[in-house]
N, C-alpha and C positions, 0 to 999 in steps of 0.2 A: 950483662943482661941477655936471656934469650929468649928469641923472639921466632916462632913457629919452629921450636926447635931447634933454632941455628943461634949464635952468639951474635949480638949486635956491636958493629965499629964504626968509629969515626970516619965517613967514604963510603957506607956500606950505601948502596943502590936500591932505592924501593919505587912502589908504585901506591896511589892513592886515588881511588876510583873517580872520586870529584877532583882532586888535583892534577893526577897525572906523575909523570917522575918525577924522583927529589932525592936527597940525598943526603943521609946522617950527618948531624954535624955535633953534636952532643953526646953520652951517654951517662945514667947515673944508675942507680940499683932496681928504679922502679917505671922511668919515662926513658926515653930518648926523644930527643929534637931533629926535626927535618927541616931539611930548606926546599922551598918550590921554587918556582921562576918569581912569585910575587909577594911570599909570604913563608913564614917560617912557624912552626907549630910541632905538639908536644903529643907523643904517641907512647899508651903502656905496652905491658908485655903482648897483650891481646892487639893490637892494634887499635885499639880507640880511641880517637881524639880526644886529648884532656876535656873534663867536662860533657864529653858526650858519652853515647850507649851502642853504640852501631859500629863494628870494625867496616875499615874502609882501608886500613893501607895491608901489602900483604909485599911479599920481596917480588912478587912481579904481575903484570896483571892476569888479574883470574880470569880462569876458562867461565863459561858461565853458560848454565843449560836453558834457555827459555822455557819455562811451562808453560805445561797445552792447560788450554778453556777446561775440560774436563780433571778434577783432582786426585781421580785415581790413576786416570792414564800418567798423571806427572807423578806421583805415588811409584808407580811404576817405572816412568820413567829414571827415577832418582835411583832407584833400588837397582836396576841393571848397571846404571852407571858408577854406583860404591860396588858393584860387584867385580867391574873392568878394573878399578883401581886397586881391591885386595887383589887381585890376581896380575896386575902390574908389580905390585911390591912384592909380589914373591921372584920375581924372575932378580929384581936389579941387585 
């Protein structure tokens, strides 16, 4: 199974924005299983919680850009900051 582009395994380390860290413990063609400290649950390739619509797990925790009050200025915002990452993945 891959999952943002990388192959998922049994050990594999993630994060989950309402969980926190956890840790593969399954894998099949279409979900893989996580274990939290309290609970244990089923994520697809996308990361979404079986049954839900909203990815929440990702392999570590995301950066995350607050938007401003005004929608252009985050508009804007967002646009410069895809623009730092095409230009990060050219160098590596």
């Amino acid at each position: 199974m891959i999952f943002h582009e990388d192959t998922v395994v049994i050990g594999d380390k993630v994060f989950d924005i309402n969980r926190g860290n956890g840790v593969v413990i399954s894998v099949t063609d279409r979900l893989f299983e996580v274990e939290f400290k309290t609970v244990r649950t089923f994520y697809d390739t996308n990361g979404v919680q079986k049954d839900k619509v909203t990815q929440t797990l990702f392999w570590h925790k995301p950066f995350i850009i607050a938007p401003r009050k005004n929608e252009v200025a985050t508009r804007d915002l967002k646009r410069k900051f895809d623009a730092i990452l095409e230009l990060v993945k050219t160098i590596s």
